[in-house]
Structures are given as structure tokens and as C-alpha cells.
N, CA, C and O atoms as a Maestro MAE file, in Angstrom:
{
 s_m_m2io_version
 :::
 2.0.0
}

f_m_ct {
 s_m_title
 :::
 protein
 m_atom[332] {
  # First column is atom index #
  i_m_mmod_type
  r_m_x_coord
  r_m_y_coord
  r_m_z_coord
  i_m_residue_number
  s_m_chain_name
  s_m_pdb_residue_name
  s_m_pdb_atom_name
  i_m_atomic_number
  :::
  1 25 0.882 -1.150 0.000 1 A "UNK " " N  " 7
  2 3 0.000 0.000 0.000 1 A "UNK " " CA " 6
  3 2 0.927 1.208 0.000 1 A "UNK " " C  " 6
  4 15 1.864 1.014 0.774 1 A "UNK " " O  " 8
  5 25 0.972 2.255 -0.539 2 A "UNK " " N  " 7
  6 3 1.895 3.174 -0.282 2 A "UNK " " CA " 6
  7 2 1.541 4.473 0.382 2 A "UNK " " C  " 6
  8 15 2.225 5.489 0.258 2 A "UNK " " O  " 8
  9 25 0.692 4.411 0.931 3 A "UNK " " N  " 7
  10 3 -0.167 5.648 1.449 3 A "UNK " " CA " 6
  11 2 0.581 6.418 2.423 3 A "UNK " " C  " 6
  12 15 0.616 7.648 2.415 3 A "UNK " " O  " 8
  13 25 1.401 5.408 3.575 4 A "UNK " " N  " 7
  14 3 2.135 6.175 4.660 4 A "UNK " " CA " 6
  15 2 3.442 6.790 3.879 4 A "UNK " " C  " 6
  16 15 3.713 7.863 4.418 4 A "UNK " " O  " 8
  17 25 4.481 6.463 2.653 5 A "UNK " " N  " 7
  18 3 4.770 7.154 1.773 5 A "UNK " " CA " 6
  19 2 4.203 8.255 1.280 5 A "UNK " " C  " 6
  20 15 4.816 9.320 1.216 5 A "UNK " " O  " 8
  21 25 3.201 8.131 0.955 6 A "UNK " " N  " 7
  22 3 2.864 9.018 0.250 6 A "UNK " " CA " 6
  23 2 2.566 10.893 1.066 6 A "UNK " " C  " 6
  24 15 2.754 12.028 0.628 6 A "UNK " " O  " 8
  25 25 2.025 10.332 2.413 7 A "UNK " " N  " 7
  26 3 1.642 11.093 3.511 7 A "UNK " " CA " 6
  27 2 2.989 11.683 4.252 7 A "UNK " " C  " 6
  28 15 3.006 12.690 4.959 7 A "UNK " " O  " 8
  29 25 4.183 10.790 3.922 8 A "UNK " " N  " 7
  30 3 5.735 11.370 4.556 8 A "UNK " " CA " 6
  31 2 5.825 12.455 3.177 8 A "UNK " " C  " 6
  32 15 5.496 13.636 3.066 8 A "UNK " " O  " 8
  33 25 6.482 11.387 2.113 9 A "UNK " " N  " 7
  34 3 6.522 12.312 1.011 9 A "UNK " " CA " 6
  35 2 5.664 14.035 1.086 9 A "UNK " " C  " 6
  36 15 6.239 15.121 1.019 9 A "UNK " " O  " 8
  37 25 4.268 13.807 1.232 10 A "UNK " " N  " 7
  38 3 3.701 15.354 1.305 10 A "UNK " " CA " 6
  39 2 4.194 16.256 1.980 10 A "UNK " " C  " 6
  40 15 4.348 17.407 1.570 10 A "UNK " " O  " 8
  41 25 4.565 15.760 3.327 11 A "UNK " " N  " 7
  42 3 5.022 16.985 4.030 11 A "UNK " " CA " 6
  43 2 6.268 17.683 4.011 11 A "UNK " " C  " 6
  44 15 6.406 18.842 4.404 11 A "UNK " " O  " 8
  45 25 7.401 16.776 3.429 12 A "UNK " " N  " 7
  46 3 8.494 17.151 2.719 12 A "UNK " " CA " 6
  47 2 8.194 17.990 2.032 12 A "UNK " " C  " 6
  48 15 8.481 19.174 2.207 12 A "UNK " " O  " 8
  49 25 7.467 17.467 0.988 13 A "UNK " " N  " 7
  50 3 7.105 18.767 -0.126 13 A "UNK " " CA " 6
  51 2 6.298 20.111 0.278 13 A "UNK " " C  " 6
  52 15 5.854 20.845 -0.606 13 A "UNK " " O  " 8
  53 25 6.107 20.435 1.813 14 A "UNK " " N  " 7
  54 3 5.158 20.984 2.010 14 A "UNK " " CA " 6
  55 2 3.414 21.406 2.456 14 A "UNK " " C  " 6
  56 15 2.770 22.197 3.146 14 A "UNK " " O  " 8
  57 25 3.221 20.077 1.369 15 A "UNK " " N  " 7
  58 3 1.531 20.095 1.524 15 A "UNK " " CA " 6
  59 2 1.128 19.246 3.018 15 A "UNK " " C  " 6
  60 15 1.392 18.076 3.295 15 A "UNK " " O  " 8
  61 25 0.476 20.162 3.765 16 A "UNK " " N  " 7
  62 3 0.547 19.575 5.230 16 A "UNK " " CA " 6
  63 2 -1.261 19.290 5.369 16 A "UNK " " C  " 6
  64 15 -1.663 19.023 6.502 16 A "UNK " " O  " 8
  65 25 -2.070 19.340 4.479 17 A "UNK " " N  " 7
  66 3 -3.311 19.128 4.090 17 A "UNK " " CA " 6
  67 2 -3.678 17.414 4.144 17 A "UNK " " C  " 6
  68 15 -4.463 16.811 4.876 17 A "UNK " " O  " 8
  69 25 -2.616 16.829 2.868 18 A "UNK " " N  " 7
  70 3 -2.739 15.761 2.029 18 A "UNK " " CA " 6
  71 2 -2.919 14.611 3.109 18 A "UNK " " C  " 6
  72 15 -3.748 13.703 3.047 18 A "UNK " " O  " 8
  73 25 -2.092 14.801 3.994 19 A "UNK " " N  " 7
  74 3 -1.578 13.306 5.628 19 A "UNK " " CA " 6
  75 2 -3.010 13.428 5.856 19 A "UNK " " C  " 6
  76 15 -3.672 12.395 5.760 19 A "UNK " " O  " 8
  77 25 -3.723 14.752 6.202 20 A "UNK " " N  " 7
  78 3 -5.130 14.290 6.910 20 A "UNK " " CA " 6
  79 2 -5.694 13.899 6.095 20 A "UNK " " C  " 6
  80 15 -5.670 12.679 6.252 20 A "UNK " " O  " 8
  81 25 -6.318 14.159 5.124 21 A "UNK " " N  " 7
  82 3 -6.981 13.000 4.121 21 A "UNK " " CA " 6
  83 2 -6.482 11.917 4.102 21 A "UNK " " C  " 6
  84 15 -7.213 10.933 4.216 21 A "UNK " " O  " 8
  85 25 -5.091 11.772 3.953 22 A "UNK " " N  " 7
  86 3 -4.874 10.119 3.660 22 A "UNK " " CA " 6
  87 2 -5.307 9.571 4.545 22 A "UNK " " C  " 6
  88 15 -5.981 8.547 4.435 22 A "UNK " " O  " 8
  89 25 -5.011 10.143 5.651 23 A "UNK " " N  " 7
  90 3 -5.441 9.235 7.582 23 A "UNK " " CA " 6
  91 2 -7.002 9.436 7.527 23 A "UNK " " C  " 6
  92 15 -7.601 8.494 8.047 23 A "UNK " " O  " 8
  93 25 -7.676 10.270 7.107 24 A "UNK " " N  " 7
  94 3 -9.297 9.782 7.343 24 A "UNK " " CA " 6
  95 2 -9.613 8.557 6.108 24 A "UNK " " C  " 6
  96 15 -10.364 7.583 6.139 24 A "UNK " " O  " 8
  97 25 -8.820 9.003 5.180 25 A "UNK " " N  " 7
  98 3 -9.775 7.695 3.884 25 A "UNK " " CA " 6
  99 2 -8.462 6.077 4.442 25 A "UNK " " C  " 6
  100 15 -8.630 5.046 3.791 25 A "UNK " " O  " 8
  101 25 -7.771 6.061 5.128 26 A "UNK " " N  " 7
  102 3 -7.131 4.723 5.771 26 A "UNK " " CA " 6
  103 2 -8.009 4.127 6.771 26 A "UNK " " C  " 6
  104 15 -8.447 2.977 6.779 26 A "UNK " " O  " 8
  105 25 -8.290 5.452 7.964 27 A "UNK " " N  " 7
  106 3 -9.226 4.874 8.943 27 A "UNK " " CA " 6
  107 2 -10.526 4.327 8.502 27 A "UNK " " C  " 6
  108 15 -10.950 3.237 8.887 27 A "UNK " " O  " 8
  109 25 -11.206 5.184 7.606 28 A "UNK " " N  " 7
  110 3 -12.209 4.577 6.889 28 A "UNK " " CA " 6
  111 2 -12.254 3.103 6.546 28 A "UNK " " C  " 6
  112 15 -13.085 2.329 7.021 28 A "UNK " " O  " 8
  113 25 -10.867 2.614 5.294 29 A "UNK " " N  " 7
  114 3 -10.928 1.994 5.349 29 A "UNK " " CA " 6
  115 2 -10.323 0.170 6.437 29 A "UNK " " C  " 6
  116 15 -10.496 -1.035 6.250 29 A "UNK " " O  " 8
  117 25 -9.734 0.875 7.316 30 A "UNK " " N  " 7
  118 3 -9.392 -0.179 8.244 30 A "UNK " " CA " 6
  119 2 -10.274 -0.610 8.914 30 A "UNK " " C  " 6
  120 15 -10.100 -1.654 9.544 30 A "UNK " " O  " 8
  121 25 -11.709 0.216 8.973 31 A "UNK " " N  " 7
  122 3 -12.530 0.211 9.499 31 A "UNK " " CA " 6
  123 2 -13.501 -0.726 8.920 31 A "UNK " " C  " 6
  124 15 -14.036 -1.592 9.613 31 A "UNK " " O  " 8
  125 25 -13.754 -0.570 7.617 32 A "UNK " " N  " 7
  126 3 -14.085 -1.497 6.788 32 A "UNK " " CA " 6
  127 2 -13.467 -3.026 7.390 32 A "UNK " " C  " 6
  128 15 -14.049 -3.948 7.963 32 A "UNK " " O  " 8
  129 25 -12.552 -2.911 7.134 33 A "UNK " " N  " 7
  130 3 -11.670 -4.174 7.104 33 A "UNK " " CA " 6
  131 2 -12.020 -5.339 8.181 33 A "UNK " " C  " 6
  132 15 -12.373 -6.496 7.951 33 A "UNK " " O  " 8
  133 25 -11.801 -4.634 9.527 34 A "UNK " " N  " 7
  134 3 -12.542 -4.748 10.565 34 A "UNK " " CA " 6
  135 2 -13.777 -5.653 11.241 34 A "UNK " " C  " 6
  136 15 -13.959 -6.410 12.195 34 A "UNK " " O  " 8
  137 25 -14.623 -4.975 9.928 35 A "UNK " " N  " 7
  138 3 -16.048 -5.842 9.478 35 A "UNK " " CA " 6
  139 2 -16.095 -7.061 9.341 35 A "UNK " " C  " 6
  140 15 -16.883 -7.896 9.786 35 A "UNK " " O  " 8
  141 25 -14.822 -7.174 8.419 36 A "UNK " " N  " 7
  142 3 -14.920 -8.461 7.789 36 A "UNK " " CA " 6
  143 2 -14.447 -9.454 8.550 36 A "UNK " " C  " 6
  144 15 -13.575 -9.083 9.336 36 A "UNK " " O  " 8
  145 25 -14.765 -10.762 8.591 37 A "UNK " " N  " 7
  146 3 -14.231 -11.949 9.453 37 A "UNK " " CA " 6
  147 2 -12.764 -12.566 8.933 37 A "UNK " " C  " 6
  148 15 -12.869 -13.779 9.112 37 A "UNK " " O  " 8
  149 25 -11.600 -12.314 8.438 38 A "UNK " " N  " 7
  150 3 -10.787 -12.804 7.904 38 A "UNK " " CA " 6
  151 2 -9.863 -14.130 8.363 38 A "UNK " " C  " 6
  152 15 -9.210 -14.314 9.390 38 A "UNK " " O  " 8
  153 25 -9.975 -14.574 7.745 39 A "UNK " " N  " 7
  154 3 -9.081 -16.095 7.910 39 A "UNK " " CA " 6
  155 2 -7.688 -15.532 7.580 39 A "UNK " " C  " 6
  156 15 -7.327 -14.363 7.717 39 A "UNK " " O  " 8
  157 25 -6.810 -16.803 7.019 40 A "UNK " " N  " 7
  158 3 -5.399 -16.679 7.154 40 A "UNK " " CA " 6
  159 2 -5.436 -17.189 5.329 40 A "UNK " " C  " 6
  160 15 -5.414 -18.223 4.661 40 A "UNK " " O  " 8
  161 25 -5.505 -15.699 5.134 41 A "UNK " " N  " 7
  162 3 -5.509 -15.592 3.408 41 A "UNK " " CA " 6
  163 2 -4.889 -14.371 3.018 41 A "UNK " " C  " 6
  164 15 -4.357 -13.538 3.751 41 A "UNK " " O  " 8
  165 25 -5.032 -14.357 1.654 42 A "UNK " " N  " 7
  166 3 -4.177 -12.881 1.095 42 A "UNK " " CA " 6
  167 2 -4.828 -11.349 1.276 42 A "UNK " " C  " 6
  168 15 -4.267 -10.253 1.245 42 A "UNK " " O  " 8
  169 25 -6.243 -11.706 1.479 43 A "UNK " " N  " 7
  170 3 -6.835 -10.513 2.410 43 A "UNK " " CA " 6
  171 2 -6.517 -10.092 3.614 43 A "UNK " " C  " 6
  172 15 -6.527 -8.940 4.049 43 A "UNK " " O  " 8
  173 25 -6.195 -11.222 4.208 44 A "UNK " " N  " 7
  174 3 -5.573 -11.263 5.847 44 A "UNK " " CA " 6
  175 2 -4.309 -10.463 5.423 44 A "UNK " " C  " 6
  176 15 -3.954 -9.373 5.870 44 A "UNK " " O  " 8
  177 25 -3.897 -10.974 4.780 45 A "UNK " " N  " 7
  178 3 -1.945 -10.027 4.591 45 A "UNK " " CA " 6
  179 2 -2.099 -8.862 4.286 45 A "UNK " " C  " 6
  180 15 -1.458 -7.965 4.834 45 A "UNK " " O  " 8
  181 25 -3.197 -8.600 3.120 46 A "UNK " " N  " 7
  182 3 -3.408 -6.713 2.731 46 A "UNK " " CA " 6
  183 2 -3.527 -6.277 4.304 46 A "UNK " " C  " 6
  184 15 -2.652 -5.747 4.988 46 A "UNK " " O  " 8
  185 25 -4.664 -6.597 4.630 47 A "UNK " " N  " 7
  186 3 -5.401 -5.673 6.153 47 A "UNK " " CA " 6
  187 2 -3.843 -5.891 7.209 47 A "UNK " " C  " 6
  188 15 -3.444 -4.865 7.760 47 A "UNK " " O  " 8
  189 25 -3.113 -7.077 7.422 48 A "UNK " " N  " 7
  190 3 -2.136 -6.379 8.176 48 A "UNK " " CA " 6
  191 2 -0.792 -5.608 7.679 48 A "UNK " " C  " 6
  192 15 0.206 -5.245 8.303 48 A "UNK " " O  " 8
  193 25 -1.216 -5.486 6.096 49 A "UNK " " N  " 7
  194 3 -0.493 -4.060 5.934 49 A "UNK " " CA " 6
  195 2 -1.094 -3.197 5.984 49 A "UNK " " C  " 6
  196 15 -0.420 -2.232 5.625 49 A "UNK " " O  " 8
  197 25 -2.097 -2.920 6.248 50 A "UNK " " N  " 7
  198 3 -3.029 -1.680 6.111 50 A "UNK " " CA " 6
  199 2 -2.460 -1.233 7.721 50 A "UNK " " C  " 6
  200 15 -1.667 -0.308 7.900 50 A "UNK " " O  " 8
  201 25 -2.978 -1.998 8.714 51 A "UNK " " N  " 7
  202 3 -2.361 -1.631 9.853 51 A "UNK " " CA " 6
  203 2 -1.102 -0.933 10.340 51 A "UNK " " C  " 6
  204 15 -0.833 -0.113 11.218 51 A "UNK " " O  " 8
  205 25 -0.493 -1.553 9.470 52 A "UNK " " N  " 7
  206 3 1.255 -0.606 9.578 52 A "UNK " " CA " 6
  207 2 1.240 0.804 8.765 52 A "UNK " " C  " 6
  208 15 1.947 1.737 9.145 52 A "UNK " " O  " 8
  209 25 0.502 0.895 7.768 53 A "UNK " " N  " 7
  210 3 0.462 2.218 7.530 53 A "UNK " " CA " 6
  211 2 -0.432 2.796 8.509 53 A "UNK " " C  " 6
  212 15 0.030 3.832 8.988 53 A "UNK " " O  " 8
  213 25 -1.527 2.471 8.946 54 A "UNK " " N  " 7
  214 3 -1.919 3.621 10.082 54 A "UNK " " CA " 6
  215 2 -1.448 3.918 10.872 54 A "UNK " " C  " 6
  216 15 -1.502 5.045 11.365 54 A "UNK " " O  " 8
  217 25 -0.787 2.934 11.277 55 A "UNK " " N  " 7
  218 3 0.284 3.378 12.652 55 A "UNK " " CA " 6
  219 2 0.726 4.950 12.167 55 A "UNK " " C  " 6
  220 15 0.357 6.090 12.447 55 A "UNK " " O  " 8
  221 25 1.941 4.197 11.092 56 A "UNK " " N  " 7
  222 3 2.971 5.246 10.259 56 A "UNK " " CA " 6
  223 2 1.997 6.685 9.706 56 A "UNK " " C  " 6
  224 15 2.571 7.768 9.596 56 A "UNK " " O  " 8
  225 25 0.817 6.581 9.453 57 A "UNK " " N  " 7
  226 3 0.290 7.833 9.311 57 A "UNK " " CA " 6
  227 2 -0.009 8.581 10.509 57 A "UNK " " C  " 6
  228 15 0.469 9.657 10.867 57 A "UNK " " O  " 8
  229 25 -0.999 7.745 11.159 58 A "UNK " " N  " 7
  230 3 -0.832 8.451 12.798 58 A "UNK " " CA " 6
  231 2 -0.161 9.410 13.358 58 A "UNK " " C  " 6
  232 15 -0.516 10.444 13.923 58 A "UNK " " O  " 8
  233 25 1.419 8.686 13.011 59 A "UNK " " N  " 7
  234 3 2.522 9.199 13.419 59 A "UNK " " CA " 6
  235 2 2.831 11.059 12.679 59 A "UNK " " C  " 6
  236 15 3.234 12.161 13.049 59 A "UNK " " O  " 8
  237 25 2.390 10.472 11.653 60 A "UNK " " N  " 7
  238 3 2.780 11.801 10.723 60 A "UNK " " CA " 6
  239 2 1.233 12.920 11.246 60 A "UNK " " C  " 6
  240 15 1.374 14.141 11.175 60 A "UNK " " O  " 8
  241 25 0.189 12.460 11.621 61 A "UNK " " N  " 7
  242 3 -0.485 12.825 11.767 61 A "UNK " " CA " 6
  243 2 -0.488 13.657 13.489 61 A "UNK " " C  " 6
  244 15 -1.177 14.537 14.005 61 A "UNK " " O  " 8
  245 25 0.275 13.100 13.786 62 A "UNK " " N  " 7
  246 3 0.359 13.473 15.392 62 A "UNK " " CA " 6
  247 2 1.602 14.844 15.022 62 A "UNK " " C  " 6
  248 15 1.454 16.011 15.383 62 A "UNK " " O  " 8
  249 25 2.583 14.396 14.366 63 A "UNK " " N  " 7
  250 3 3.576 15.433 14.260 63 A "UNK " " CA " 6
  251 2 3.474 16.579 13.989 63 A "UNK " " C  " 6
  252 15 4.164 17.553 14.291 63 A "UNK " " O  " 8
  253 25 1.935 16.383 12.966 64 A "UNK " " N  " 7
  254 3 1.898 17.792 12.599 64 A "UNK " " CA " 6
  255 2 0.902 18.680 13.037 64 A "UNK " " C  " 6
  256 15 0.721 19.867 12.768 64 A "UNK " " O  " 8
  257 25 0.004 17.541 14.093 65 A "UNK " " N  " 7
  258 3 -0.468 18.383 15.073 65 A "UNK " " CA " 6
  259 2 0.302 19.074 16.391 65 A "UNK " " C  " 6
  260 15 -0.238 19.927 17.094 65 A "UNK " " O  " 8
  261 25 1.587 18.586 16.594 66 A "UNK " " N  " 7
  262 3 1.846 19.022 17.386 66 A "UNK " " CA " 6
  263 2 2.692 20.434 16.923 66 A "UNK " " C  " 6
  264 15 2.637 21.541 17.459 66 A "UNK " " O  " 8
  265 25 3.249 20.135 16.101 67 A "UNK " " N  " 7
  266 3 3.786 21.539 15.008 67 A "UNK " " CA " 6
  267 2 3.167 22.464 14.884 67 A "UNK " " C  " 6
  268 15 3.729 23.550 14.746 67 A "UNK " " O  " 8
  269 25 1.882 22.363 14.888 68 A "UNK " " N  " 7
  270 3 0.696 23.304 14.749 68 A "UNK " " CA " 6
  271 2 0.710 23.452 12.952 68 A "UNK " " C  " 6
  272 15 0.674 24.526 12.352 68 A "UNK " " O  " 8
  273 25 0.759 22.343 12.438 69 A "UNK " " N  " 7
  274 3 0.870 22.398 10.784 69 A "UNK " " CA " 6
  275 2 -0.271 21.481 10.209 69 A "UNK " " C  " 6
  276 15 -0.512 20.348 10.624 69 A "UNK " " O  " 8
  277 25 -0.795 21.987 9.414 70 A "UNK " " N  " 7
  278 3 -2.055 21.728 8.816 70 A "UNK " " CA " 6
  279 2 -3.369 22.472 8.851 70 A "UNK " " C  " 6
  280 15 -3.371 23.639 9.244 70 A "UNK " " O  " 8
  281 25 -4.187 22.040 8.572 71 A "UNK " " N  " 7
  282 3 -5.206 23.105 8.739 71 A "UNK " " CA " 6
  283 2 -6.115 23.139 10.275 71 A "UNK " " C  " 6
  284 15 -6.708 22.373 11.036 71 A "UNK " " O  " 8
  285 25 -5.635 25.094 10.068 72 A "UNK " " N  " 7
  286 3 -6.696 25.135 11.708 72 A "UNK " " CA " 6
  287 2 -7.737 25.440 11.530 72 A "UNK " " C  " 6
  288 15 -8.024 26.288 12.375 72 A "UNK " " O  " 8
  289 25 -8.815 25.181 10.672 73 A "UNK " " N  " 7
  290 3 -9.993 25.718 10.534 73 A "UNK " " CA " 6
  291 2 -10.745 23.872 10.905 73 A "UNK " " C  " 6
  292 15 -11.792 23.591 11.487 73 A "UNK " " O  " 8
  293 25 -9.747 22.990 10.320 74 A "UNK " " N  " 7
  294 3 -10.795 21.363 10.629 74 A "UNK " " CA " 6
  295 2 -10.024 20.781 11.641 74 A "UNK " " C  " 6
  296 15 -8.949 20.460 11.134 74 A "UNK " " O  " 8
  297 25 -10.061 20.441 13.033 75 A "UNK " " N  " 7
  298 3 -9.724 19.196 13.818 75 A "UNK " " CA " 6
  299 2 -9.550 17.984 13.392 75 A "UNK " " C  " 6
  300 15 -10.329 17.293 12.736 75 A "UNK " " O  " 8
  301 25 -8.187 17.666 13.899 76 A "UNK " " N  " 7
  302 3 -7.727 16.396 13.608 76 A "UNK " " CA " 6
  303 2 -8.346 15.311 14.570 76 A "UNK " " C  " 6
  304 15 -8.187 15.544 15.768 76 A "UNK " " O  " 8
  305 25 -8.795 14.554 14.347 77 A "UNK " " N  " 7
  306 3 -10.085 13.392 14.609 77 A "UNK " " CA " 6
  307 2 -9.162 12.373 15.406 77 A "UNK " " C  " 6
  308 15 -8.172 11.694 15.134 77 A "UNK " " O  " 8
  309 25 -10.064 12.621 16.662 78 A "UNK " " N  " 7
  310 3 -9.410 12.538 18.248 78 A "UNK " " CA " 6
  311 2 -8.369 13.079 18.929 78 A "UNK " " C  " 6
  312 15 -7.756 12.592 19.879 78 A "UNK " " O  " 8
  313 25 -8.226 14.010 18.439 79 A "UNK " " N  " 7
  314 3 -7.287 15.133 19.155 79 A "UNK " " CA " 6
  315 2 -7.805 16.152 19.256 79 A "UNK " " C  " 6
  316 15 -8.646 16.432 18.402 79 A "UNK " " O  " 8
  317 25 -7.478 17.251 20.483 80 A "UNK " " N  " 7
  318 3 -7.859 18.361 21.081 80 A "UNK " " CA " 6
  319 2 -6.967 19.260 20.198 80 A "UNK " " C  " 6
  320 15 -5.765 19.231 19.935 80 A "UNK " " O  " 8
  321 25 -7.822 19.940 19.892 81 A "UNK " " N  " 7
  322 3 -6.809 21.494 19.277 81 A "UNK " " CA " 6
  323 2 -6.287 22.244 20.591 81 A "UNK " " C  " 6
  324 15 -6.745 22.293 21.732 81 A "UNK " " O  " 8
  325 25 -4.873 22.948 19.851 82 A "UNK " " N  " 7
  326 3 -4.559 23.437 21.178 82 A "UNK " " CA " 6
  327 2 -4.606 24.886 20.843 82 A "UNK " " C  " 6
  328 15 -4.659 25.270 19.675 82 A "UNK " " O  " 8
  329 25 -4.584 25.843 22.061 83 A "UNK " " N  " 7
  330 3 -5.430 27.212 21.848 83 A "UNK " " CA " 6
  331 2 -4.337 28.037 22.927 83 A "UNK " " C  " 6
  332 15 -4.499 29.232 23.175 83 A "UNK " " O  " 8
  :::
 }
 m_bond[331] {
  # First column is bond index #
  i_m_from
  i_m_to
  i_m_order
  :::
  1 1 2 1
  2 2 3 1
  3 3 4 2
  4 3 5 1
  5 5 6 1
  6 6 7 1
  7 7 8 2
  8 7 9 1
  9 9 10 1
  10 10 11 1
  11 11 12 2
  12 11 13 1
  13 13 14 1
  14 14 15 1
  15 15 16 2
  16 15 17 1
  17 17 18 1
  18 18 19 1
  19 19 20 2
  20 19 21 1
  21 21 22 1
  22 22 23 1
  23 23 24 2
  24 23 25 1
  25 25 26 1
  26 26 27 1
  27 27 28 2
  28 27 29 1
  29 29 30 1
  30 30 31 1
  31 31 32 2
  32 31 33 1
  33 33 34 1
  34 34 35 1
  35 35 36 2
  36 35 37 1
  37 37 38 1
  38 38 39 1
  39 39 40 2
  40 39 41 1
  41 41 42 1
  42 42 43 1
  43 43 44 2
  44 43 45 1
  45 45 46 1
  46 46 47 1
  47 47 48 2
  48 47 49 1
  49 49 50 1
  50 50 51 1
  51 51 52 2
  52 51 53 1
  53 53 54 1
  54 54 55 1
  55 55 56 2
  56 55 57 1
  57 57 58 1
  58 58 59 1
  59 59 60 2
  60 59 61 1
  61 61 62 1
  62 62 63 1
  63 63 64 2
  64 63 65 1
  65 65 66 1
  66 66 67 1
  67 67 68 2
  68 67 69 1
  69 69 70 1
  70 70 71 1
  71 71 72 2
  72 71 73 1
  73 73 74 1
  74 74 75 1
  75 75 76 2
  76 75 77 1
  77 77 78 1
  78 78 79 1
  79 79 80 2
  80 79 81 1
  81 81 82 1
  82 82 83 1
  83 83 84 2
  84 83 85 1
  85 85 86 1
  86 86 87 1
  87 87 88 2
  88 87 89 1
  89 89 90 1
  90 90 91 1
  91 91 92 2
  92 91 93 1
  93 93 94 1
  94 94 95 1
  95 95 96 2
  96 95 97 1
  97 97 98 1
  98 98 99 1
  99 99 100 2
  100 99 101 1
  101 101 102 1
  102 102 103 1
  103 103 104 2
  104 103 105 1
  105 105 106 1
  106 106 107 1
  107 107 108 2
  108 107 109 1
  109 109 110 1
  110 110 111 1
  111 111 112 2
  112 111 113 1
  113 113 114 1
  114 114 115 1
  115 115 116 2
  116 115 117 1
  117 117 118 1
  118 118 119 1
  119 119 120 2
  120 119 121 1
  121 121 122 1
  122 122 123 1
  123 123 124 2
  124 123 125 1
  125 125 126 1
  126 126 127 1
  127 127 128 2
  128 127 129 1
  129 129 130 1
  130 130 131 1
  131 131 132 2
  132 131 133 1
  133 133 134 1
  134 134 135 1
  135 135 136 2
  136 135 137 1
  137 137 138 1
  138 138 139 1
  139 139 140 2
  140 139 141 1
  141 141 142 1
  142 142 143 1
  143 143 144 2
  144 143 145 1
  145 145 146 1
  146 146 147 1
  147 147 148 2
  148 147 149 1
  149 149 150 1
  150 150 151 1
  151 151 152 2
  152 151 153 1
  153 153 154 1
  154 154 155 1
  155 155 156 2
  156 155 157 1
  157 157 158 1
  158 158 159 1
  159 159 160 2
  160 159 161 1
  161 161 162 1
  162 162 163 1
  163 163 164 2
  164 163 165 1
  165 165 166 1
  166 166 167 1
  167 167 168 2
  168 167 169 1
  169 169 170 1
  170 170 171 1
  171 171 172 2
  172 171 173 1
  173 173 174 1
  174 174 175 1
  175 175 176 2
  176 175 177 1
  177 177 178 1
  178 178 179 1
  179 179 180 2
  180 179 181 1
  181 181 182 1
  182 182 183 1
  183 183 184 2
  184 183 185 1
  185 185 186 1
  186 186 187 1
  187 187 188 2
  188 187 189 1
  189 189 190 1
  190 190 191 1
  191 191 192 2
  192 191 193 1
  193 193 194 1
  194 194 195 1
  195 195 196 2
  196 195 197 1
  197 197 198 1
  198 198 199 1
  199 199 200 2
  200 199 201 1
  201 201 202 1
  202 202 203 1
  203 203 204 2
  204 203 205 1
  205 205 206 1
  206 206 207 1
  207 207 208 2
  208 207 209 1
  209 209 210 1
  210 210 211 1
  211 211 212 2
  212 211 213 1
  213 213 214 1
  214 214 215 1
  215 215 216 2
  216 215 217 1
  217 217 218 1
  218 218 219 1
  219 219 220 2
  220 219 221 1
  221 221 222 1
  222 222 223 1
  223 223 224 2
  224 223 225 1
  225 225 226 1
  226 226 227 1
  227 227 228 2
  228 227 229 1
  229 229 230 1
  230 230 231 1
  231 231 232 2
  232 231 233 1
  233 233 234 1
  234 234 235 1
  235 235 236 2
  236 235 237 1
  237 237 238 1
  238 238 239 1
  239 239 240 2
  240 239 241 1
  241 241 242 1
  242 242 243 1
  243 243 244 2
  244 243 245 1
  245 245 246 1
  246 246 247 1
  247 247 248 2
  248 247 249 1
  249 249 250 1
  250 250 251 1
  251 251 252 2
  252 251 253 1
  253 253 254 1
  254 254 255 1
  255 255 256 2
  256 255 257 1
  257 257 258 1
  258 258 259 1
  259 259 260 2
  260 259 261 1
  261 261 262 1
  262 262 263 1
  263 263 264 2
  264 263 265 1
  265 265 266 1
  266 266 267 1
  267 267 268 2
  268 267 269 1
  269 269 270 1
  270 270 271 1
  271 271 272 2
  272 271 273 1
  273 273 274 1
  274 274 275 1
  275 275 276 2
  276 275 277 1
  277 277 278 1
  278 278 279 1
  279 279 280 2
  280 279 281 1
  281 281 282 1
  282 282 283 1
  283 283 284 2
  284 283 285 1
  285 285 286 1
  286 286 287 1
  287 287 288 2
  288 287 289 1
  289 289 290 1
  290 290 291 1
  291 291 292 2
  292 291 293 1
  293 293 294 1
  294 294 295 1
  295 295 296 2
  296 295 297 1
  297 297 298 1
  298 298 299 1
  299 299 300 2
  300 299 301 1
  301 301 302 1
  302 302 303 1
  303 303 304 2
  304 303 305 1
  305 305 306 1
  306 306 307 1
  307 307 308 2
  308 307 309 1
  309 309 310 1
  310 310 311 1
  311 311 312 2
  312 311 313 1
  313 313 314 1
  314 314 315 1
  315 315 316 2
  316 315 317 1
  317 317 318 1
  318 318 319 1
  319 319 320 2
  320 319 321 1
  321 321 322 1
  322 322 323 1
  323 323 324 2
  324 323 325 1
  325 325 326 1
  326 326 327 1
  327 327 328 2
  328 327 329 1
  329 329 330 1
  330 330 331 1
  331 331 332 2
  :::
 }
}
């Protein structure tokens, strides 16, 4: 999956927007995932890579709340804005 790439990559470049989207449409879908009853198949292997990128977005996602980088007009989803 390359999403937690993709979400490092952005902020390098600047765009401090892009990580929160990626981290709401991941949670979305891990959430999905979730649903499903999975055995010990190749779906099972996607979803526990899916897991390691949320971590890894999280991460990027926490950083740049604490930076105060990204947008302050939307809250980052389960975190307190700080004031």
C-alpha cells in the first residue's frame, strides 16, 4: 500500500493538508476491514499491511499536530486542538 509514503513524502514537499486526508480515507478503510471476518488468506496479509500504515500515518499525523501544521480551521479526529 503506499499511502504512509505518500503522507511522509507530502510533508516534505510541504503540503501539510494531504496526511489528513490520507489518515481519514485509511481509517475509513481499516474500518471497513474490521467488518470483515478474515481467515489466514491474502486478504488477511493486505489488512495487516493496512495496519502498519496507520500506525505510520498516525505518526505523521500526530507530528503535525503538534507543530501546529495543517489546517486550523478542521480538527484532527481525536485530538484536542490546542489554543
Amino acid at each position: 500500500m503506499g499511502q504512509s509514503r505518500l503522507a511522509l513524502n507530502s510533508v516534505t514537499a510541504g503540503d501539510y493538508s494531504r496526511p489528513l486526508r490520507i489518515s481519514s480515507f485509511i481509517n475509513e478503510l481499516d474500518s471497513g476491514f474490521r467488518l470483515l471476518n478474515l481467515k489466514n488468506d491474502s486478504l488477511r496479509k493486505r489488512y495487516d499491511g493496512l495496519k502498519y500504515d496507520v500506525k505510520k500515518i498516525e505518526e505523521v499525523v500526530y507530528d503535525l499536530s503538534i507543530r501546529g501544521l495543517g489546517k486550523g480551521d478542521a480538527p484532527i479526529e481525536g485530538k484536542v486542538p490546542e489554543k
